[in-house]
C-alpha positions in Angstrom: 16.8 13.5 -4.4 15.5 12.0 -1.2 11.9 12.2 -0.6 10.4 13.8 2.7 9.0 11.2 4.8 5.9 12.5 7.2 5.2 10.9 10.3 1.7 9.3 9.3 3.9 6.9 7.2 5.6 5.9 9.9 2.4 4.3 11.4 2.0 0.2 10.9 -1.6 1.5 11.1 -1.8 3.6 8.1 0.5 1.1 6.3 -1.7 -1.9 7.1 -4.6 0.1 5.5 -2.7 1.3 2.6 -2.2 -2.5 1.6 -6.0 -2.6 2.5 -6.6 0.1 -0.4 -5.0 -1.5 -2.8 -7.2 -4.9 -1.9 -10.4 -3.0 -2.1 -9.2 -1.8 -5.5 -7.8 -4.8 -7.0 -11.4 -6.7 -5.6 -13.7 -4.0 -6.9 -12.4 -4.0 -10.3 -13.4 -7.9 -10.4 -16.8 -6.5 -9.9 -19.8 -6.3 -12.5 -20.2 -3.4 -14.4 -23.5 -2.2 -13.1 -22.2 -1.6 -9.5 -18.8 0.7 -10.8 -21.0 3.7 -9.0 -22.5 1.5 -6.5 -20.8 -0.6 -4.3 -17.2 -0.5 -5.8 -16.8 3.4 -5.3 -18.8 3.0 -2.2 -16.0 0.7 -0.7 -13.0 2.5 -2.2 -14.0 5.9 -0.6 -14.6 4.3 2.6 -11.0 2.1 2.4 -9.6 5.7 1.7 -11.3 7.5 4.1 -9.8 5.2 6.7 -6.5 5.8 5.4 -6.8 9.6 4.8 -8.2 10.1 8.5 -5.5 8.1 9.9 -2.9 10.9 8.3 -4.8 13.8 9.0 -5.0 12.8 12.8 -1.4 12.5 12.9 -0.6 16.0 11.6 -3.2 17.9 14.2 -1.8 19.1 17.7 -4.4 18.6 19.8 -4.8 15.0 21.4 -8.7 15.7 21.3 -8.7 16.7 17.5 -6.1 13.4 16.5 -8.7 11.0 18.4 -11.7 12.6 16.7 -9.9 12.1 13.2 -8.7 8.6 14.8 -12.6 7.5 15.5 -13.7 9.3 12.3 -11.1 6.3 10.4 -12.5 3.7 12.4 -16.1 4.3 11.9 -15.3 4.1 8.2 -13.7 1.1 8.4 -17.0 -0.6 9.9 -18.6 0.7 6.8 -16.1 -0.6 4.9 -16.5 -4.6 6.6 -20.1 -3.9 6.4 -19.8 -3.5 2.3 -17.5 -6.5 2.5 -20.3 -8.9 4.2 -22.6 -7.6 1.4 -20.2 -8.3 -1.1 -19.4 -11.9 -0.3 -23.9 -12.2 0.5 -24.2 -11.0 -3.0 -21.3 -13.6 -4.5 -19.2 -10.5 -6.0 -16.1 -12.0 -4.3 -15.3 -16.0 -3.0 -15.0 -17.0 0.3 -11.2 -16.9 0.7 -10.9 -13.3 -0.7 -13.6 -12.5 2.1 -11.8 -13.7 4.7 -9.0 -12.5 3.6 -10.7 -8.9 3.7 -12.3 -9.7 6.7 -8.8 -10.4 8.6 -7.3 -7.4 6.9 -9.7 -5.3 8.4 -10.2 -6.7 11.5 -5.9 -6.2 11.5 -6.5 -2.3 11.1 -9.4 -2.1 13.3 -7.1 -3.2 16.5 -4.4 -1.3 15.3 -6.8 2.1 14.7 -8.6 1.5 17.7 -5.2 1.2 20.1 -4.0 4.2 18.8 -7.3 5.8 19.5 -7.3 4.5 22.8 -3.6 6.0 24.0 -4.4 9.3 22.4 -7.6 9.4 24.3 -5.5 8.2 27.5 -3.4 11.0 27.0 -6.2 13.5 26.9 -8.2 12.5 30.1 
C-alpha cells in the first residue's frame, strides 16, 4: 500500500528542517544529564516547532493565516540558533558541530523566510 503524500512534504523547507530535527536530537543526546529538562528539551521543541509550523501553514487557506504560521516557524528557529550559541558558549558541543548547526539553520531561515515573503506578496 502506497502511502499519502501531503503537500508540506513536498517543501525543501520542511525537509531541510526535518534533517535539522534529527541533528538537534542526535546533538542533545551527547548532552549531560543535568540539562535533559533544560536545554536539550528546550532546543528539540523549538527544532519541532519550526517543523510543525511549517506544515500547519501549508494546510491553511488563507494567505494571511499560512504567513502567520510561516513567521510563527521562523521566530522559533531564532530561538533555536539562540540555544545553539549557548550550547557551543557552554562547551556542550565542538566547534565543527556548531557550525554545522549554525549553517543548517541559517539554510532553513532563507528558505522559511522566502516562503514567508511570497505568501505575504500574495496577500498585499
Amino acid at each position: 500500500m502506497q502511502v499519502k503524500e501531503f503537500s508540506f512534504e513536498k517543501l525543501n523547507v520542511w525537509q531541510k528542517s526535518r534533517v535539522l530535527v534529527k541533528e538537534i536530537y542526535s546533538n542533545t543526546k551527547l548532552f549531560p544529564q543535568d540539562e535533559r529538562y533544560g536545554l536539550c528539551s528546550q532546543m528539540q521543541r523549538a527544532a519541532i516547532s519550526v517543523m510543525s509550523n511549517i506544515a500547519e501553514g501549508s494546510s491553511r487557506k488563507s494567505k494571511k493565516d499560512q504567513s502567520n504560521f510561516y513567521q510563527i516557524g521562523y521566530s522559533s528557529l531564532m530561538e533555536l540558533i539562540n540555544d545553539i550559541i549557548i550550547i557551543r558558549d557552554l562547551e556542550f558541543i565542538k566547534q565543527n558541530e556548531y557550525e554545522k548547526l549554525r549553517n543548517m539553520s541559517a539554510e532553513v531561515s532563507m528558505m522559511l523566510n522566502a516562503l514567508y515573503v511570497s505568501i505575504r506578496g500574495k496577500n498585499a
